[in-house]
Steps between C-alpha positions, in 0.01 A plus 500: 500500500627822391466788782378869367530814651251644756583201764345548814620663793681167643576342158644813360813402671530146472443412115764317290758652319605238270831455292682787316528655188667760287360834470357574104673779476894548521602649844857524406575845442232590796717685788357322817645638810796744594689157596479357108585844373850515701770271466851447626606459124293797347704685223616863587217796506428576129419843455256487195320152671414769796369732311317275280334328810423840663299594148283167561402599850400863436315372185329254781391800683433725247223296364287450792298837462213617679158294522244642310248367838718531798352361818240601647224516239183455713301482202126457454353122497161366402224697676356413763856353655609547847860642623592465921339858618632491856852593359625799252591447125860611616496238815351200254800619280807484756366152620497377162882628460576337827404214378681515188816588696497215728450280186749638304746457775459113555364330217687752169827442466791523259590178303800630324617726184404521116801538279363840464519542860122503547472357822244167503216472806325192598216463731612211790241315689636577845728748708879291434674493183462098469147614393374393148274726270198356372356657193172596641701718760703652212169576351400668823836709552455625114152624535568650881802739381384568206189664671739660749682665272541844646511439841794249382731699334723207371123293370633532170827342509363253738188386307789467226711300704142262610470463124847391434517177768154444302690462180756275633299274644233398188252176508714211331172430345424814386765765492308794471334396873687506814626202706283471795780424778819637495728373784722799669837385319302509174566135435243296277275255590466229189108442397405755785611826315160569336265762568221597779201731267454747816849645464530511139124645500622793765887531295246619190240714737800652596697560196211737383515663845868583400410643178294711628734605738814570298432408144697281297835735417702329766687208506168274464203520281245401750253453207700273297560291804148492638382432152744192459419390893141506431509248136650307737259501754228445243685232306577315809308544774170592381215184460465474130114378555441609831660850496626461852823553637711145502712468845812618354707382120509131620163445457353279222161628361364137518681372788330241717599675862583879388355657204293801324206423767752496802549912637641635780204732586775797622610450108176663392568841489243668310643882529835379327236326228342799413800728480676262288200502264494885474866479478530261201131500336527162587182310534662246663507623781185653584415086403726428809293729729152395366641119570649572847195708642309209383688227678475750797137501523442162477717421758349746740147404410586066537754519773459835694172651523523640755853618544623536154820332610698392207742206524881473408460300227235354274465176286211404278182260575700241274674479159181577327321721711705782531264698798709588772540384857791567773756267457588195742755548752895498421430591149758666421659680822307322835188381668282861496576499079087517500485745749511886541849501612809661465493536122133595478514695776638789222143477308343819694792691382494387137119513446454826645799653276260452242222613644721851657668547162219392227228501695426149334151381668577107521785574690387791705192160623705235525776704726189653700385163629856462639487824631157464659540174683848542659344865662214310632693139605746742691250726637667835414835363679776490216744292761229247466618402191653171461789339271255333308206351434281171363250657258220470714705774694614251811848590643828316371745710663463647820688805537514855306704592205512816272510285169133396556380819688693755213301376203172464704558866559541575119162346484316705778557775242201388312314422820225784503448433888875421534623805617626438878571124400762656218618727760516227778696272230729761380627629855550062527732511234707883447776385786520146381830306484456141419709312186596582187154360340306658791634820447527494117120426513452778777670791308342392174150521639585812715632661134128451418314615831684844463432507101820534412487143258390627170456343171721596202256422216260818644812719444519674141819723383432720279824533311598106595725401697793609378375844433337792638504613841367342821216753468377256255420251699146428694286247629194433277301188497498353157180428358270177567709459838 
């Protein structure tokens, strides 16, 4: 059994790493540390080499200009939506940055040196440096600094960096993906090194975020690289009947155990969807949306009336029926695999992206009856919430964590009666310090709750976005959205 990305929160650190493997692309002229740089042999100091090098780094710096939507944006959401009231814009703003500052600190760090001397990040799964990166977390750290660009003045050259350990560590199935688990020495993993769709699916969301931000006259054209990213995504992880999102590159259409009818529910993402559709007047993809919200309500309306609980996985009636049920325990990752656990538990947060940003109706429902029953099961009291739950909404975990209160908190935005419950689950979660998925979730959803997560298919340039002036820019919904 192959383990994916979003393992719980004991499994996370205990899955298999498997044997090694060379990265696809060459590291040899990379410059890793200070250490590999010096030598006791090194030639004499050579004048023009200085110079040269010194030319490379202020070219480095020179192109990381100023974001065209520097953090905060606070901008307007669907109407009707909620924002915490018992705290000011500018206090729902510094807790967001203290958030992001505490993240950056433990879970960003520097994996080494392009030849150009762009400086390569990587996202690590823990506070130590023995810490792999998972692609789903590389996902996360590309969309988080690329939506605080501004407050982070170095977001540019950082996001650049993300993208770079991205491109040297592609799917050995298909290259244009990235390999889900990437060990901290950067040694491969034979037959593992495939891909995960969540992180590829958030690498693409936030490609467009950076091309909004700085355009595409740097060193990378963030539209030729989401563009290639995403044929890959289609090509290879997308059901080619069922329009669903497959588990990751591995995945067989027709397999017998995982195939186009077997989703992670926290791989439906319906805002991503829709902007890639306006992006790419690709039908495709609003296909993908119309397929997903579909699966979603007839899970909700078999499995959990009442709660709206979704589960981590789902597998079809049988090989000919192709209705979906949660699927059996251990799956794919352990025995709650059909329950609302710590991959589902990000549902709130992806439905009611949609339903903030497009104000897309099926979504804006199906998030709602989440929203609804875990304010009443709790009785008001966010600490009441629980790490996890069957789908009739009895307790797996007993004991609070900000990944399943943050996105339930996204979802009290669309709560017309949730107003004290969002505020009660947002004062839960601002101070939180858990785990790098914990808090990756946590700052994601809190990006939302203050409206500073936008969507860069609403944003039109006037001049494009290699000309004009920032002036240009503004935030219009595009028609039929």
């Amino acid at each position: 059994m192959q383990i994916r990305n979003g393992l719980s929160k004991i499994d996370r650190k205990s899955y298999a790493l498997g044997p090694l493997r060379r990265p696809r692309k060459s590291c040899a002229l990379r410059i890793r540390s200070t250490e590999q740089r010096q030598s006791p042999t090194a030639p004499a100091f050579n004048r023009s080499a200085f110079f040269f090098l010194a030319l490379l780094l202020i070219s480095v710096e020179v192109l990381a200009g100023p974001p065209r939507h520097p953090f905060p944006q606070n901008i307007s959401y669907a109407t009707g939506s909620l924002i915490p009231n018992h705290r000011s814009m500018a206090e729902i703003n510094e807790d967001v940055r203290s958030l992001y500052r505490q993240w950056r600190s433990d879970y960003l760090v520097q994996a080494g040196t392009e030849p150009d001397l762009q400086p390569r990040y990587r996202v690590r799964t823990g506070t130590t440096s023995s810490e792999p990166t998972v692609s789903e977390g590389q996902g996360y750290g590309m969309i988080i600094v690329a939506l605080m660009a501004g407050e982070d003045a170095d977001a540019q050259t950082v996001f650049d960096g993300l993208w770079e350990f991205f491109n040297d560590h592609r799917s050995e199935i298909d290259p244009r993906l990235m390999d889900w688990h990437v060990p901290a020495d950067e040694s491969a993993e034979p037959g593992h090194d495939d891909s995960a769709f969540d992180g590829d699916c958030d690498i693409a969301f936030s490609l467009l975020l950076a091309e909004a931000q700085w355009g595409n006259g740097g060193r990378i054209d963030y539209r030729a690289e989401f563009d290639d990213i995403l044929a890959g995504i289609a090509a290879s992880t997308i059901g080619p009947e069922s329009h669903l999102p497959m588990l990751g590159d591995w995945v067989d259409p027709a397999g017998s155990t995982y195939n186009q009818y077997t989703p992670r529910t926290s791989d439906l993402m319906p805002g991503h969807f829709h902007c890639f559709a306006s992006i790419t007047g690709n039908s495709l993809w609003n296909e993908v949306s119309t397929a997903s919200s579909a699966l979603i309500e007839s899970l909700q309306a078999d499995f959990s009336p009442t709660t709206g609980l979704l589960p981590d996985f789902v597998v079809p009636i049988s090989a000919s029926d192709h209705s979906p049920q949660p699927a059996p325990p251990n799956f794919l990752e352990g025995p709650h695999d059909g329950e609302y656990y710590y991959n589902a538990g990000r549902d709130p947060w992806r439905l009611t992206t949609d339903a903030l940003l497009n104000a897309d109706a099926p979504s804006k429902a199906q998030a709602l009856r989440m929203a609804q029953w875990i304010r009443s099961s709790t009785g008001g009291d966010a600490s009441a919430i629980r790490g996890g739950y069957s789908l009739d909404g009895t307790i797996i975990g007993d004991y609070f964590t900000s990944f399943f209160a943050a996105p339930f908190g996204v979802a009290a935005m669309i709560d017309p009666l949730g107003q004290s419950w969002l505020n009660a689950v947002y004062d839960s979660v601002r101070l939180s310090h858990e785990g790098y998925y914990e808090d990756s979730v946590t700052l994601l959803s809190m990006l939302l709750i203050s409206r500073n997560f936008w969507d860069p298919s609403t944003l039109i340039f006037a001049g494009g976005f290699e000309e004009g002036t920032f002036e240009g820019w503004s935030a219009v919904i595009p028609a039929g959205r």
